[in-house]
KOLMAR-455666 format. One record per residue (C-alpha): x, y, z. Coordinates in nm, 3 decimals, m for minus. Layout:
BEGIN
X;Y;Z .
...
//
This chain:
BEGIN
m1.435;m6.961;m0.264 .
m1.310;m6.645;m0.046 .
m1.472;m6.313;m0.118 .
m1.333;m6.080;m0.396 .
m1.181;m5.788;m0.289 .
m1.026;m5.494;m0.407 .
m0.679;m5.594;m0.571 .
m0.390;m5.479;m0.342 .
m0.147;m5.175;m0.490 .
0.091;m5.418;m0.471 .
m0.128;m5.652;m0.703 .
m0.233;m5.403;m0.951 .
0.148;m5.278;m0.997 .
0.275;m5.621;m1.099 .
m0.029;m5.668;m1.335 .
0.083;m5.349;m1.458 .
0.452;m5.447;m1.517 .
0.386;m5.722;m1.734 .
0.153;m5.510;m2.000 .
0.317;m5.330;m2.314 .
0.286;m4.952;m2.300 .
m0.117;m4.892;m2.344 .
m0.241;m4.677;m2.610 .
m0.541;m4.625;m2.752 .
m0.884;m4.453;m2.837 .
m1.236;m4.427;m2.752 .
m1.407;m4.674;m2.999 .
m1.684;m4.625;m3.199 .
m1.765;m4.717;m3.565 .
m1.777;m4.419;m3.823 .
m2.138;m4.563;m3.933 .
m2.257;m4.600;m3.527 .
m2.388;m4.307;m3.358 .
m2.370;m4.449;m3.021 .
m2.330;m4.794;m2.839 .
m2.652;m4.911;m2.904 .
m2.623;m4.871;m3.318 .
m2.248;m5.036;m3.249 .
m2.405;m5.329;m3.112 .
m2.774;m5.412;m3.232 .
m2.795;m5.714;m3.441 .
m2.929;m5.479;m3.744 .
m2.646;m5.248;m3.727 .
m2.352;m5.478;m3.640 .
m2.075;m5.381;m3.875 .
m1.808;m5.655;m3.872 .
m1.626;m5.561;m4.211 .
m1.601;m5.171;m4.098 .
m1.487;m5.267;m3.729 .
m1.248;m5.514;m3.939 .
m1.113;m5.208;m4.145 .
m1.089;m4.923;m3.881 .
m0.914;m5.145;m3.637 .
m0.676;m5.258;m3.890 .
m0.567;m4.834;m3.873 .
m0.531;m4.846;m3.501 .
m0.351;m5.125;m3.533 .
m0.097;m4.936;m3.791 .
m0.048;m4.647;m3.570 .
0.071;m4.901;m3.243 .
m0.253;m4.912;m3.092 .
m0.289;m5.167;m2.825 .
m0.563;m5.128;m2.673 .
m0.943;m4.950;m2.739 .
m1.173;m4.807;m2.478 .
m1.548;m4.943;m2.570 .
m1.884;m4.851;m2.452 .
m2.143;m5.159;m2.381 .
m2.527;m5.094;m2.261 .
m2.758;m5.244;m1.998 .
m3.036;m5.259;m2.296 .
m2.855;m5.484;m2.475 .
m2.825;m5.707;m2.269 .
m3.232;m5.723;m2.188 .
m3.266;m5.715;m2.577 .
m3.115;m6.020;m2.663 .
m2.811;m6.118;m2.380 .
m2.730;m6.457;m2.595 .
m2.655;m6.232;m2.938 .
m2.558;m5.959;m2.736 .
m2.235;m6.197;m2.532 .
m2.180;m6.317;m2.920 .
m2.133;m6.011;m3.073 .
m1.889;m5.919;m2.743 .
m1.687;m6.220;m2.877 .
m1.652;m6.127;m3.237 .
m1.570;m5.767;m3.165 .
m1.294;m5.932;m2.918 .
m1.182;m6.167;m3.197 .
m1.143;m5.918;m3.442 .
m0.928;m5.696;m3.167 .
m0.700;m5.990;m3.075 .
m0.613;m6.027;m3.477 .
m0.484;m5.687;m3.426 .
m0.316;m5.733;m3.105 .
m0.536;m5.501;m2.902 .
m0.706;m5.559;m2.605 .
m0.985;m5.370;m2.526 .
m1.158;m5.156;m2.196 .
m1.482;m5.213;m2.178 .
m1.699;m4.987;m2.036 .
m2.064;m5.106;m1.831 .
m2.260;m4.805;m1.772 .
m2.192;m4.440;m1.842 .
m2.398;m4.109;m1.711 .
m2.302;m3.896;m2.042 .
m2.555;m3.737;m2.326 .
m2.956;m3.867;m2.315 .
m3.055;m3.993;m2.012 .
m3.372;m4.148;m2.237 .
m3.248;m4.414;m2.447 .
m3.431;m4.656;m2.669 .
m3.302;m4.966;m2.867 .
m3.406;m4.986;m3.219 .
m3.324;m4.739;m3.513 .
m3.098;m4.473;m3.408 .
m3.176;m4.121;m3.462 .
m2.981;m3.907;m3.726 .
m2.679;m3.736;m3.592 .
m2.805;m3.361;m3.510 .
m2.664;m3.139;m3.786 .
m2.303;m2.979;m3.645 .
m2.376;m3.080;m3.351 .
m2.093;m3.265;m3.116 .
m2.149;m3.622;m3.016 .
m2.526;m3.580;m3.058 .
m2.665;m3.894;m3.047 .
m2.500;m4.090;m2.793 .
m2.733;m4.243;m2.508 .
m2.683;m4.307;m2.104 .
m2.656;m4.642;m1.949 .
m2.888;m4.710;m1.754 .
m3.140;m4.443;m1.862 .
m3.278;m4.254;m1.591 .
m3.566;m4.406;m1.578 .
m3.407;m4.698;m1.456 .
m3.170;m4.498;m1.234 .
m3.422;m4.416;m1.023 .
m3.686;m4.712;m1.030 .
m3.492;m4.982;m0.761 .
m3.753;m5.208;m0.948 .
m3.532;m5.217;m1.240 .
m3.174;m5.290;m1.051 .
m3.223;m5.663;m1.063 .
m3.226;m5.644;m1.424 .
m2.884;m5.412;m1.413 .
m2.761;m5.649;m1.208 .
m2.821;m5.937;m1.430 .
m2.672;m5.733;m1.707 .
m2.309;m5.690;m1.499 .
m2.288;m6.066;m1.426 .
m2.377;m6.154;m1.698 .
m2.127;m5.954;m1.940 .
m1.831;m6.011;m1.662 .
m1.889;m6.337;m1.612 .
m1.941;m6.457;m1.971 .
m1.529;m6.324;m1.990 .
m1.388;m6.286;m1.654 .
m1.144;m6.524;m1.729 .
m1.095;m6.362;m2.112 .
m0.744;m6.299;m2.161 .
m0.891;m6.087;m2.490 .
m1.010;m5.800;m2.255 .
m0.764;m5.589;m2.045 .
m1.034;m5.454;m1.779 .
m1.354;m5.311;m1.673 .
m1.462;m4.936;m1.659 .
m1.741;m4.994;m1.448 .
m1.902;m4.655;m1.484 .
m1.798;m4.324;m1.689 .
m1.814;m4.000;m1.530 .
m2.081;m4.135;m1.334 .
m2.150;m3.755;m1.151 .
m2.186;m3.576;m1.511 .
m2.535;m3.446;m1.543 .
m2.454;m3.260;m1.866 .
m2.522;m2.926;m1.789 .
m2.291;m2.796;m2.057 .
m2.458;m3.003;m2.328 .
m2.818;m2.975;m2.219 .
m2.779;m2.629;m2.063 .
m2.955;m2.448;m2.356 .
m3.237;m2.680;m2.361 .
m3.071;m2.979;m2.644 .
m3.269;m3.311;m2.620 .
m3.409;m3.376;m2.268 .
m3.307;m3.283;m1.920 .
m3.128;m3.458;m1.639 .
m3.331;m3.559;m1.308 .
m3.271;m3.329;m1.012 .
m3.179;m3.598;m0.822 .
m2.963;m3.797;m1.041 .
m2.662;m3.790;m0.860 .
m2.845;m3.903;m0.490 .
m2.937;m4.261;m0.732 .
m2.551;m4.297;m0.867 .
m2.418;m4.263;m0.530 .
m2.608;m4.558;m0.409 .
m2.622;m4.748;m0.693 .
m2.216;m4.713;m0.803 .
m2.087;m4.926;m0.497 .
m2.328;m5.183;m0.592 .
m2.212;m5.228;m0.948 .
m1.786;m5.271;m0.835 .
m1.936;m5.522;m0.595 .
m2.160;m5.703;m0.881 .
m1.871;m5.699;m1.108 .
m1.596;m5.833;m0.819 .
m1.862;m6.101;m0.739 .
m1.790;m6.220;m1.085 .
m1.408;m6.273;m0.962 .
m1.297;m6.145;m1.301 .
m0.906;m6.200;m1.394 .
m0.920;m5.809;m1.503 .
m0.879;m5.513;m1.303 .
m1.160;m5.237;m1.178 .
m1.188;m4.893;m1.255 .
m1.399;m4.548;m1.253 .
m1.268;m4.227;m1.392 .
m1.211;m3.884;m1.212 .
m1.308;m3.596;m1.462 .
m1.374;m3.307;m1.249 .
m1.316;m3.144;m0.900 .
m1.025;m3.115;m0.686 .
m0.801;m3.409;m0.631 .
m0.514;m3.315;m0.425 .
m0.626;m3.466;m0.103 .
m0.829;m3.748;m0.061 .
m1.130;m3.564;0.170 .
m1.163;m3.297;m0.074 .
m1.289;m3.551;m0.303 .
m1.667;m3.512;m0.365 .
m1.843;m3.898;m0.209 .
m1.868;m4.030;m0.528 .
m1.510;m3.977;m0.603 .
m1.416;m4.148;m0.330 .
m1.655;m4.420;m0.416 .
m1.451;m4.402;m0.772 .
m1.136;m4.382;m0.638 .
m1.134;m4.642;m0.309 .
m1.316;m4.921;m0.558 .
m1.095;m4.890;m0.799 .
m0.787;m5.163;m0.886 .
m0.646;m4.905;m1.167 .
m0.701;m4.569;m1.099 .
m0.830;m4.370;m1.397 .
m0.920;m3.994;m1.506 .
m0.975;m3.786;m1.807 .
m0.792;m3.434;m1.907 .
m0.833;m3.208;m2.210 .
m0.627;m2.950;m2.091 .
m0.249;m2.805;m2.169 .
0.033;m3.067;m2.050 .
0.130;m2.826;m1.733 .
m0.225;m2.915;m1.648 .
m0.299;m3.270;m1.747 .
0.055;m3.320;m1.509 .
m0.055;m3.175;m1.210 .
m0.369;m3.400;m1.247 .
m0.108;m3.696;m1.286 .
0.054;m3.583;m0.950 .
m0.235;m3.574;m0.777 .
m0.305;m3.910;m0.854 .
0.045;m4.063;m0.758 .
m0.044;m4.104;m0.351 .
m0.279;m4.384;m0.444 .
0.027;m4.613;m0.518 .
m0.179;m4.769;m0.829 .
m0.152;m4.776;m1.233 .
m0.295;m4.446;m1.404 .
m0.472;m4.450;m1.661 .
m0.647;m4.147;m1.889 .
m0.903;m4.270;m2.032 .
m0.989;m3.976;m2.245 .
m0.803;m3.685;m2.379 .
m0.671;m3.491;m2.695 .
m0.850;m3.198;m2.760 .
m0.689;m2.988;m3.015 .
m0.883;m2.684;m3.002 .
m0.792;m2.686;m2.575 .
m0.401;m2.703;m2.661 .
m0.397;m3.132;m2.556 .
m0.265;m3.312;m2.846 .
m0.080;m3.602;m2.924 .
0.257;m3.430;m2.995 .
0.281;m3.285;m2.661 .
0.057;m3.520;m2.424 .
0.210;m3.922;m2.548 .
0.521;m3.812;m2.493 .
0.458;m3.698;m2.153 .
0.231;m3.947;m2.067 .
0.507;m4.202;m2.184 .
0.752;m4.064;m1.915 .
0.486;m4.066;m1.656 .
0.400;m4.422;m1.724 .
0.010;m4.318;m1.764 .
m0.158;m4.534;m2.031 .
m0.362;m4.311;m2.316 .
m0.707;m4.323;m2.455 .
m0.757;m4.052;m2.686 .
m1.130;m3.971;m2.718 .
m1.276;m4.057;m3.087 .
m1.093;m4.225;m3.374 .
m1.291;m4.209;m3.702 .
m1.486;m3.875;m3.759 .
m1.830;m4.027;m3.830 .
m2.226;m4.050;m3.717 .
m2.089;m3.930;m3.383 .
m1.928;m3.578;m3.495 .
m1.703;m3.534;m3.224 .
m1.463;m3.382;m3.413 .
m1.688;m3.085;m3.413 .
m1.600;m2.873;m3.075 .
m1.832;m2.873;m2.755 .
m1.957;m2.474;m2.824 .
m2.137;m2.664;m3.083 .
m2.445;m2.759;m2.807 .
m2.494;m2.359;m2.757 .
m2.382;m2.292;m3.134 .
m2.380;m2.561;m3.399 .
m2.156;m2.551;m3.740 .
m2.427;m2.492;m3.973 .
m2.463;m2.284;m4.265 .
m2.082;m2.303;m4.369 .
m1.984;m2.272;m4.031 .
m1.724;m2.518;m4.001 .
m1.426;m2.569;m3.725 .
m1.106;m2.404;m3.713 .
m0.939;m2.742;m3.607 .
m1.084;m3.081;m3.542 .
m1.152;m3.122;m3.176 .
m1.130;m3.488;m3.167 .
m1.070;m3.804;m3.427 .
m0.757;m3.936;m3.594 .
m0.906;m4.059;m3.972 .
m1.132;m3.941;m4.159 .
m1.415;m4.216;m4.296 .
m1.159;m4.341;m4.581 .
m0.880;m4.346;m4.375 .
m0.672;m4.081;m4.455 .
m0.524;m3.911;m4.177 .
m0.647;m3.573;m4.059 .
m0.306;m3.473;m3.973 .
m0.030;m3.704;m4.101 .
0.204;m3.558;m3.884 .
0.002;m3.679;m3.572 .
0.071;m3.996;m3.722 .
0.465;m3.970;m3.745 .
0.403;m3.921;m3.321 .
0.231;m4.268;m3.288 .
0.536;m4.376;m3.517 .
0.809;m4.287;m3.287 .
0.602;m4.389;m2.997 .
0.586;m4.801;m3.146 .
0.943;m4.748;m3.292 .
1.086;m4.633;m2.970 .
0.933;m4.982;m2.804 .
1.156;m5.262;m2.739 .
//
């Protein structure tokens, strides 16, 4: 068998031709507060997965952008690949296809399976966990084992026509200064970004040794993009290891299509794999439809306001919504836990997005 390599632009354009417009959200249960409650055997919640994918699937929804963890798969990989399968089961009754996502470098670089902690009262996003943990980051001991994990998860569905591709790592240069600034939870190594650097190459080549049928990609979030040597070296790890390329914007539309532009000289499908902030002016009345005419496919962080709180604002880490604080707007999240709409009119946009589709 010849070695894997990076998908030509040429490759990655015709796979890109023969999908559907892609929309979607970040996915996380209302009653998870990160990936490992999603996923744990204990905490496993077919029938509300069942019920809150039945609403994306109402709004047009295609596709979902889902967060799997290295610990996991050292917990229990057999139940672990299982579980993978149901969740993908229950997406293909809907018709959507999800991203999933390997490791990520957001939130508590200390996390442990078992019972969850309770979501941190007003308090954005509070509970979710880094994959791997830096204590495995840094200890080269513990790479075999992250290794196994990638194999194993790719190549238990490389050939899954259920899954659309691979997010290999998210924002893997975030060291959460904004949400660990003012002391919340525990601090980031110093050297954090020195281990990703070497370790991210490592991970595209342990998932492409898998030969998966899906494409490959890392998101930009930050830093200048207009020319490809201003890009920071893991960046240009992101960016020349990439099949799709991928980035995330909360900002105004002039903004979010500048970023676009900037990505157009790579010859490759976009994707933004988060946005819609409403508090920042990015919303879904004025970013689908532009995304739409520049043929970037949408993943709108959070979808039901739950455990995870995100539709409380980021100044909540310096400043949380207690003591009848509350938000002027919802940052982020479509439903609330009974599905009603936070906005219905939001909803008439997805509307006219699936009714304008052949």
């Amino acid at each position: 068998m010849s070695e894997p390599k990076l998908w030509t632009a040429e490759k990655a354009n015709q796979w890109y031709l023969q999908q559907p417009y892609l929309i979607g959200a970040n996915y996380l249960p209302a009653d998870a507060i990160n990936q490992l409650d999603m996923w744990q055997a204990e905490t496993f919640d077919i029938k509300r997965m069942d019920l809150e994918l039945a609403w994306a699937e109402s709004l047009g929804m295609n596709t979902m952008r889902v967060f799997l963890h290295d610990l996991l798969w050292a917990q229990d990989s057999e139940g672990f690949k299982r579980r993978i399968d149901i969740f993908l089961t229950l997406c293909a009754q809907r018709n959507i296809r999800p991203m999933l996502v390997l490791f990520d470098s957001c939130w508590d670089p200390y996390p442990e399976l078992g019972s969850q902690r309770a979501p941190m009262p007003g308090i954005h996003n509070s509970g979710w966990v880094q994959g791997p943990g830096a204590l495995a980051l840094a200890d080269t001991s513990q790479h075999q084992r992250l290794e196994n994990y990638v194999k194993g998860v790719v190549g238990a569905f490389t050939h899954d026509p259920r899954v659309l591709l691979w997010d290999v790592w998210n924002e893997p240069d975030n060291v959460n200064i904004m949400s660990y600034g003012e002391g919340h939870l525990k601090k980031e190594p110093a050297d954090k970004l020195k281990h990703v650097e070497a370790l991210l190459p490592k991970v595209f080549g342990w998932v492409r040794d898998m030969n998966p049928d899906q494409p490959l990609t890392s998101g930009l979030w930050r830093g200048d993009w207009d020319t490809h040597d201003n890009l920071e070296p893991i960046h240009k790890i992101q960016v020349e290891y990439s099949d799709v390329i991928s980035f995330h914007n909360y900002e105004v539309p002039d903004v979010f299509a500048g970023r676009v532009q900037s990505l157009v000289k790579y010859n490759r499908p976009i994707f933004c794999t988060e946005y819609m902030a409403r508090g920042m002016g990015n919303k879904f009345d004025n970013i689908i439809p532009l995304a739409k005419s520049l043929n970037v496919a949408l993943y709108n962080w959070g979808f039901v306001a739950g455990k995870s709180q995100t539709y409380i604002p980021w100044d909540s880490w310096q400043n949380p919504y207690v003591g009848g604080r509350q938000p002027e707007l919802w940052f982020h999240d479509i439903f609330h836990t009974d599905g009603k709409p936070y906005d219905a009119r939001e909803i008439d946009v997805f509307n006219a997005l699936k009714n304008s589709r052949p």
